[in-house]
C-alpha positions as CSV (number, residue, x, y, z in Angstrom):
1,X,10.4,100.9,1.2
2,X,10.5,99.0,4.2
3,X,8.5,95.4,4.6
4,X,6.8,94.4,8.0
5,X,7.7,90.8,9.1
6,X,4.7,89.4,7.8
7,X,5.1,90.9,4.3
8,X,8.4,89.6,4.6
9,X,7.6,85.7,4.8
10,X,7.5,85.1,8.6
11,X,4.9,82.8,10.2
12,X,1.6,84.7,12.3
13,X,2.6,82.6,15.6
14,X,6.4,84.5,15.1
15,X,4.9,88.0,14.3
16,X,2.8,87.7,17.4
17,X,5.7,86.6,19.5
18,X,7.8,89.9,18.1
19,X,5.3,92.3,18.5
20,X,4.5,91.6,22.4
21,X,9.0,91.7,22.3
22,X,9.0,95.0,21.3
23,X,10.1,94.0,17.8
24,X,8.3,95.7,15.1
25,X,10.4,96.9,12.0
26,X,12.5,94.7,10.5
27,X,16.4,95.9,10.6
28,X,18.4,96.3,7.2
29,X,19.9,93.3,7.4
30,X,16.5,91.4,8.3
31,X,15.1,92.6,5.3
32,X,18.0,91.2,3.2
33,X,18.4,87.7,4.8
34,X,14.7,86.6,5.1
35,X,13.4,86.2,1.9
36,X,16.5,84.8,0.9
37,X,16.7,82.2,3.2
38,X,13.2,81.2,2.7
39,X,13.5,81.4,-0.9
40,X,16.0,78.2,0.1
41,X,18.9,79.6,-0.9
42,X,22.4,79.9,0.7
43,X,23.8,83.1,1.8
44,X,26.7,84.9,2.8
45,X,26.0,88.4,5.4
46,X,28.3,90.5,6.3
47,X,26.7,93.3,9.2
48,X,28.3,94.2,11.9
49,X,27.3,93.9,15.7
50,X,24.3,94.8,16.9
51,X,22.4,95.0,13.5
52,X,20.2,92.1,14.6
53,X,21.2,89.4,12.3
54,X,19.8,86.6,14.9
55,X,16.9,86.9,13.8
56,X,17.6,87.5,10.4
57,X,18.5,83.8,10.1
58,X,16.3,82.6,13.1
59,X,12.8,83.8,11.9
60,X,12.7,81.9,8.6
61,X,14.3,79.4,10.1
62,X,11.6,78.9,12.9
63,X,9.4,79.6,9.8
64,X,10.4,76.5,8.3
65,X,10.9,73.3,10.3
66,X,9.0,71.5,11.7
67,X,7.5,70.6,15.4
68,X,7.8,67.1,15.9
69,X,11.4,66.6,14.0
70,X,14.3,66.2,15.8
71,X,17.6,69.0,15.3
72,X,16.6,69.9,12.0
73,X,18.8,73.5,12.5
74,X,22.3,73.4,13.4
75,X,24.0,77.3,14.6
76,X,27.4,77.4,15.3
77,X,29.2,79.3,17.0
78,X,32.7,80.2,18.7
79,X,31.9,81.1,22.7
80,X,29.3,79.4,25.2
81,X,28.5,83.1,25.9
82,X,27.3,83.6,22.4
83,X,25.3,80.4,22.1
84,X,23.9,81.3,25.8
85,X,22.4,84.4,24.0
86,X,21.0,83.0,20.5
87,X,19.3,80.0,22.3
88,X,17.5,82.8,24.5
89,X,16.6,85.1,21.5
90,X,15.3,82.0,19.5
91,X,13.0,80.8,22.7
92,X,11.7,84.0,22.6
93,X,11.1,84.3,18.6
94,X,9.5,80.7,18.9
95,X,7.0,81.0,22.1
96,X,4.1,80.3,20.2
97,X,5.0,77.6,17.4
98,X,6.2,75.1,19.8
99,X,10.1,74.6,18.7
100,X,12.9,73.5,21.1
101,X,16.2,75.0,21.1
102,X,19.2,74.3,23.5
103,X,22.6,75.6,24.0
104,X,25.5,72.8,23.5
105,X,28.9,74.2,24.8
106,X,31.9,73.0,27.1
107,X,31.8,73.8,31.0
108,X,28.4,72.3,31.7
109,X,27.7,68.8,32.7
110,X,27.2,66.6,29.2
111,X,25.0,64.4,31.2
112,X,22.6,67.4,31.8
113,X,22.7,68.4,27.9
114,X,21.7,64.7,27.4
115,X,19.0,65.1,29.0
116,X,17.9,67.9,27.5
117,X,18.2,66.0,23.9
118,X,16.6,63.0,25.1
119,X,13.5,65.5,25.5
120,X,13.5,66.1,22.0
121,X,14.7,69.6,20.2
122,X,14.1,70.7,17.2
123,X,17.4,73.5,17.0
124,X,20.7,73.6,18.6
125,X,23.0,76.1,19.2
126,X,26.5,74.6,20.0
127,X,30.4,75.4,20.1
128,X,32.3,73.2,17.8
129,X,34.5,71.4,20.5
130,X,31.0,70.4,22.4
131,X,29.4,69.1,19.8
132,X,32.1,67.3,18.1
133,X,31.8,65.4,21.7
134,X,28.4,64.5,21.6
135,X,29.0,63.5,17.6
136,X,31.3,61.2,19.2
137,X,29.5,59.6,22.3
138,X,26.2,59.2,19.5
139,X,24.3,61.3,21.8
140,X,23.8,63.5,18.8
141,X,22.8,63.0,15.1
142,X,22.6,65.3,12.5
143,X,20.6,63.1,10.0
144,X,17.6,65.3,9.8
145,X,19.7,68.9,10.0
146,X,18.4,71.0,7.1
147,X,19.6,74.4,8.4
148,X,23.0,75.1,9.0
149,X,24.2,78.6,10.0
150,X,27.8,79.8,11.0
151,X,27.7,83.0,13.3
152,X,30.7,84.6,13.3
153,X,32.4,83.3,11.3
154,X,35.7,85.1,11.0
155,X,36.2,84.3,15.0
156,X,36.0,80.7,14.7
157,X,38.7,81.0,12.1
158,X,40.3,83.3,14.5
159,X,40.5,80.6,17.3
160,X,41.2,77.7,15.4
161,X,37.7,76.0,14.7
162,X,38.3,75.3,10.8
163,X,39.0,71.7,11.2
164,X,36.4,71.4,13.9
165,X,34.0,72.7,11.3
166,X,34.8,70.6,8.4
167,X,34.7,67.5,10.2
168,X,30.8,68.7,11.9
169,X,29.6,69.5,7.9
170,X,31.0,66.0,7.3
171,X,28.3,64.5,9.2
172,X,25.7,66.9,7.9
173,X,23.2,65.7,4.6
174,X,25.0,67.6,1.3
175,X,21.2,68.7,0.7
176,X,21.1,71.4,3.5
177,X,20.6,75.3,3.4
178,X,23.6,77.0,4.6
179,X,23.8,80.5,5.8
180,X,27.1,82.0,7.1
181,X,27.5,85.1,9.0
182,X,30.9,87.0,9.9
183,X,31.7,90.9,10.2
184,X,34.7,91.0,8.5
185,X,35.5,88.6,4.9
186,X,39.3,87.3,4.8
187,X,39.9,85.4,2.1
188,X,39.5,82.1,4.3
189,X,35.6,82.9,4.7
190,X,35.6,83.0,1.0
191,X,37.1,80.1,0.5
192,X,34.7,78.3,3.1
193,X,31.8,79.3,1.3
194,X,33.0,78.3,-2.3
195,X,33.6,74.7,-0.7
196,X,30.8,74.3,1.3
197,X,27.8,76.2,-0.5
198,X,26.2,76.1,-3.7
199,X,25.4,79.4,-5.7
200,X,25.1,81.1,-2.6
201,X,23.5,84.9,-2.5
202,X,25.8,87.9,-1.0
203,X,24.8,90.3,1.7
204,X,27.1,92.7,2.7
205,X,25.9,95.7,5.0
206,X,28.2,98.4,5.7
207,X,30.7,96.8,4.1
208,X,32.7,100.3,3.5
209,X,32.0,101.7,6.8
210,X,33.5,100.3,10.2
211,X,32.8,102.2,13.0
212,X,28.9,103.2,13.3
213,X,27.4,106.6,13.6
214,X,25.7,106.0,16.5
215,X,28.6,105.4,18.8
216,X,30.8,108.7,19.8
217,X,34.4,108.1,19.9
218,X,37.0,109.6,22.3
219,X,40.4,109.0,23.5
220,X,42.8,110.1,26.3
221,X,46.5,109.6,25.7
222,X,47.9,108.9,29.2
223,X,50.8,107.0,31.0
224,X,50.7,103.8,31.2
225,X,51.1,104.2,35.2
226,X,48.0,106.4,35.4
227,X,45.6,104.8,33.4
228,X,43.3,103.5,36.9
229,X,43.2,106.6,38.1
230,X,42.1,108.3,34.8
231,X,39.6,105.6,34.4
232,X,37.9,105.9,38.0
233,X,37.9,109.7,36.6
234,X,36.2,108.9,33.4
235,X,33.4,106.2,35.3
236,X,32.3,108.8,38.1
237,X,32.3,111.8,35.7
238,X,30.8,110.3,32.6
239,X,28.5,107.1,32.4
240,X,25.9,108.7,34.4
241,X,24.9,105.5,36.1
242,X,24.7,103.8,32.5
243,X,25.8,100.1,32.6
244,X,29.7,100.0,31.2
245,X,31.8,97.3,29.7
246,X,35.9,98.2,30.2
247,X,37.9,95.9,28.1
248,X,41.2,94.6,28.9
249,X,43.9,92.8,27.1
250,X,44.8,89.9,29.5
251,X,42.9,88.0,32.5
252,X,45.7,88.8,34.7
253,X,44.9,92.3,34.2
254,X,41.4,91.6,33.8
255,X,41.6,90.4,37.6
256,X,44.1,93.3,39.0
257,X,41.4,96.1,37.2
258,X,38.2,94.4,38.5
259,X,39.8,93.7,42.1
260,X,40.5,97.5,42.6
261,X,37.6,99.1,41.3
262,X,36.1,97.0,43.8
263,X,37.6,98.2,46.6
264,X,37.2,101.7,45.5
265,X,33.4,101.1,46.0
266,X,32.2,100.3,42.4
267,X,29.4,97.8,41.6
268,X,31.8,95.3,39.3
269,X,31.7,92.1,38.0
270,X,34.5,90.3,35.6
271,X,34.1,87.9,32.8
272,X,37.6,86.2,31.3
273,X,38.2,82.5,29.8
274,X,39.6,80.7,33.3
275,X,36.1,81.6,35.2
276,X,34.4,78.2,35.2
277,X,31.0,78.3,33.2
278,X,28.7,78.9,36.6
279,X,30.7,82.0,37.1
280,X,30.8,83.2,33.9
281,X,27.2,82.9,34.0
282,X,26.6,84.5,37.0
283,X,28.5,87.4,36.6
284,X,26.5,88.2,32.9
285,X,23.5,87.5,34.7
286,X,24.0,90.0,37.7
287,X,25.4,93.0,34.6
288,X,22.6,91.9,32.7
289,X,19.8,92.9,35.5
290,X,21.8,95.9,37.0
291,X,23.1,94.3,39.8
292,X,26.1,95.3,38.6
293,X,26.9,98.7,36.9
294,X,30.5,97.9,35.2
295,X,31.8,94.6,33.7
296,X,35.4,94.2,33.1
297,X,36.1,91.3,30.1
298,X,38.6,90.4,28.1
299,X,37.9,89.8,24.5
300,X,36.0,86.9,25.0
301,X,33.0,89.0,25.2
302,X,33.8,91.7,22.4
303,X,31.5,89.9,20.4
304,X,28.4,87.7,21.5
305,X,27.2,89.7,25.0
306,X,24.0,91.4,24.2
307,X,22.9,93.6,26.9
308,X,20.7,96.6,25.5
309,X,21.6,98.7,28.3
310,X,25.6,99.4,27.9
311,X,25.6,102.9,27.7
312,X,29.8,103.3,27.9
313,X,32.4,101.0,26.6
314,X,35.9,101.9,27.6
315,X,39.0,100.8,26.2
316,X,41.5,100.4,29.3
317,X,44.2,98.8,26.9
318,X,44.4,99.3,23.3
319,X,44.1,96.2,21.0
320,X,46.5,95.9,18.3
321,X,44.2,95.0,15.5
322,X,41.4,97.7,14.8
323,X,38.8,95.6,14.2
324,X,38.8,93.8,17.7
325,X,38.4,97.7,18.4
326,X,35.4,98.1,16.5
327,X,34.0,94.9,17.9
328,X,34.4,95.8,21.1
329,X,33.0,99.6,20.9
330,X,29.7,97.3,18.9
331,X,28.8,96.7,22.6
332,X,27.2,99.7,22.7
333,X,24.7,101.2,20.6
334,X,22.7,98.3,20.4
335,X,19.7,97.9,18.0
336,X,19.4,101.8,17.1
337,X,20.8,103.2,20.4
338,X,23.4,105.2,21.0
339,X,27.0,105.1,23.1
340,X,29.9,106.0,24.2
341,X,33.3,104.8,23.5
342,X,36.5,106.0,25.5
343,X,40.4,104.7,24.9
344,X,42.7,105.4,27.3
345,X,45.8,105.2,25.1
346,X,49.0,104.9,26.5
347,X,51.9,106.5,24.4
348,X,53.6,103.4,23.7
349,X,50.1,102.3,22.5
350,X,49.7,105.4,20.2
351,X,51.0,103.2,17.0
352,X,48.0,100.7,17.4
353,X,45.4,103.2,17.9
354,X,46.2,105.7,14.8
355,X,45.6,102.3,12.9
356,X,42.6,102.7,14.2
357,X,42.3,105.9,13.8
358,X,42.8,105.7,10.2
359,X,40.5,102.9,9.4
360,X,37.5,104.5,11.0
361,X,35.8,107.1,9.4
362,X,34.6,109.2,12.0
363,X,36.3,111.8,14.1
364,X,37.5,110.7,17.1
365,X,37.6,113.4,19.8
366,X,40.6,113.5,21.6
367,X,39.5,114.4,25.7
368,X,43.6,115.8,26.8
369,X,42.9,119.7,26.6
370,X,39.1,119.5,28.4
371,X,40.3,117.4,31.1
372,X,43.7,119.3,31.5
373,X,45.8,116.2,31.4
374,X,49.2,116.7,29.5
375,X,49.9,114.6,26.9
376,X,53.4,112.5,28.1
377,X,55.6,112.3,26.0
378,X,56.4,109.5,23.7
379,X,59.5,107.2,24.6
380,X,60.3,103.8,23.3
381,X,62.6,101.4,24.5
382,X,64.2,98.3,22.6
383,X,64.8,96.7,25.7
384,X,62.5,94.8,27.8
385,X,61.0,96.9,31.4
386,X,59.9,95.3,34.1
387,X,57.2,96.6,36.3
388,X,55.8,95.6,39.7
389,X,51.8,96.8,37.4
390,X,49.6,98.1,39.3
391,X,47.2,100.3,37.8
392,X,47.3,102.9,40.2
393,X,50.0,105.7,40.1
394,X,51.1,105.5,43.3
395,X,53.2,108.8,43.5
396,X,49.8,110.4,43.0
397,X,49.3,112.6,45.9
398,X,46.7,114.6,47.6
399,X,45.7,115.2,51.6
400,X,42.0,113.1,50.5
401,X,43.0,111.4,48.1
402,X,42.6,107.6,47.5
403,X,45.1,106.9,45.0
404,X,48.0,107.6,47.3
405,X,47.8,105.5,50.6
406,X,49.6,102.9,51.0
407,X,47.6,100.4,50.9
408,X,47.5,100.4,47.4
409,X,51.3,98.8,47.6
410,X,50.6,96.3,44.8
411,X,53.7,93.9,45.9
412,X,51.4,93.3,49.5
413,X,47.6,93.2,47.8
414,X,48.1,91.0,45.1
415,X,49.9,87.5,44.1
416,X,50.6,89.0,40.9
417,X,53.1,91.7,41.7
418,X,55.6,90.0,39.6
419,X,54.4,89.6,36.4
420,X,57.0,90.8,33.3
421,X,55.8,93.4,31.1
422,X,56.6,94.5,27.7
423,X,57.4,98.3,26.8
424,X,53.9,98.1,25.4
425,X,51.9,97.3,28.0
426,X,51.2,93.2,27.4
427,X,52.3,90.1,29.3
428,X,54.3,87.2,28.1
429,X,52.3,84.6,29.8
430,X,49.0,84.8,27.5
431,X,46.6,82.2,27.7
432,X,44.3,80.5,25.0
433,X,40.9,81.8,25.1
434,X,39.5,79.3,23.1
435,X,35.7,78.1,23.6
436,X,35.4,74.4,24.0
């Protein structure tokens, strides 16, 4: 039987605030966390993306503290992107109980986050490398944190925060409530929690089931060489004007994908790790209102960009471990909705993706024999290729057609002509994406 947020434990001020967002049933994992964390307890939940477990640690949270205390909550989490979003959630969970919450993360001016402190706050949302800084310069105590809540956990384990985070509980009281949230449980997250929690409670949603139901699943298996002209197919012919999010495995070809859609007259924005923060911002900003109809990302925004209105999520280059995969298709779908999720799956790719074909347990509808597009056939190489990379094919012809003028030389459009490739699609010059 499902509880209303009141029934649940949540503050009057907090219910109000939900109702006039449009919140008004509490999602599964809502119903789990709350009375849990305001019984005081710790907690471990496992949910995957998009099953609202902000608020399932904010709302008993902003339940609890208090107005005129300063940074009694402490949220950490891996990307500015991600602490961007929570800090906005909370601010609109808390408009009527007078809290403060700010983001803390690297690429803005740490003068204009002391500032913001110096004003008081009562919660902070921060990336460990940012706050470890302002640990350091005193601009930031932790004396009075009685919350402490790790959001993602398995990513900041991913990028290397596990030292970072030690040394930020160091400075936090031993008599604190912590919560810990992550979609996936290695045996690191395990150990984590046995060392830094005390007979902590288990959540685990969906802990048998990857992909979600909501969220239809196709592929097209295509050459490598053809995979932008397939994709301008798929975005005129399928997302209907929906907003779409097309993931790529590199910035380089983050940039190369994003530059020619643009020229082909799509409304595009980009979002990879050497933007500085103001563009970032700006270009999740412009996606965010519909300026913008398609965003082409890295990784750095599989997990942590809410935006209600994705409709499509495609797949322009495989990942190679499934559940990046499922965290990126989580884009879509968002809080009950449904989606669309399209791989274009390059033969040399086709390894990767029946991992992930094998892990989910949905059918996956394969889009070859509808569209008419032959599936190539497979050939690997144990040697290295070089390729001059652009995404277009260029010895696709046609008296109209785009795709095969020669302007689309990629050797005299683009610095990058002479990037090495492997057989399988990757460069050999990846960068760190790492949030500071």
């Amino acid at each position: 039987m499902e509880s209303s947020f009141k029934e649940l434990g949540v503050s009057t001020p907090i219910v109000k605030a939900l109702n006039e967002y449009g919140y008004k049933n509490p999602f599964p994992i809502q119903q789990e966390s709350i009375p849990i964390f305001l019984k005081g307890l710790d907690m471990i939940g496992q949910a995957h993306t998009g099953t609202g477990k902000t608020a399932a640690y904010a709302l008993p949270i902003l339940t609890k503290i208090h107005t005129r205390v300063p940074i009694q909550a402490l949220i950490l989490v891996p990307t500015r992107e991600l602490a961007l979003q929570i800090t906005n959630e909370i601010n609109k969970f808390s408009k009527y109980v007078g809290i403060r919450t700010i983001s803390i993360y690297g690429g803005q001016s740490i003068a204009i986050q002391q500032e913001q402190l110096r004003k008081g706050v009562q919660i902070v949302v921060a990336t460990p490398g940012r706050l470890i800084d302002h640990l350091k310069r005193g601009s930031i105590t932790l004396d009075n944190v009685k919350f402490v809540v790790l959001d993602e956990a398995d990513r900041m384990l991913d990028m290397g925060f596990i030292d970072d985070i030690k040394f930020i509980l160091f400075y936090v009281n031993e008599d604190r409530q912590t919560c810990l949230f992550s979609a996936t449980m290695p045996p690191e997250i395990i150990n984590l929690a046995q060392e830094y929690m005390h007979n902590y409670q288990e959540i685990r949603l969906n802990k048998d089931e990857i992909s979600l139901d909501t969220i239809a699943q196709s592929y097209l298996i295509v050459r490598e060489n053809e995979k932008f002209k397939h994709l301008c197919t798929l975005i005129e012919n399928n997302t209907k004007k929906q907003q779409t999010i097309i993931f790529v495995s590199t910035k380089q070809r983050t940039e190369k994908v994003f530059h020619y859609l643009k020229e082909d007259g799509f409304k595009t924005t980009m979002i990879h790790g050497d933007l500085s923060q103001k563009q970032r911002n700006s270009a999740i900003y412009r996606f965010r209102n519909g300026s913008e109809d398609i965003l082409v990302a890295t990784d750095i925004v599989a997990r942590g960009i809410d935006v209600p209105a994705v409709g499509h999520v495609i797949n322009y280059d495989v990942p190679e471990d499934p559940d990046i995969y499922f965290h990126r298709i989580g884009r879509t779908a968002r809080a009950g909705g449904s989606g669309i999720a399209i791989s274009l799956v390059s033969s040399e790719r086709m390894d990767s993706f029946t991992r992930i074909m094998n892990k989910t347990k949905q059918n996956m509808h394969k889009l070859n024999e509808e569209m008419g597009i032959e599936i190539p056939v497979i050939q690997r190489s144990p040697y290295r290729t070089y390729y001059r990379d652009r995404p277009y094919n260029n010895s696709y012809n046609g008296s109209n057609n785009r795709y095969g003028t020669s302007r689309y030389s990629y050797g005299n459009n683009y610095r990058g002509s002479g990037y090495r490739r492997t057989p399988y699609g990757s460069y050999r010059n990846h960068n760190d994406e790492r949030e500071r």
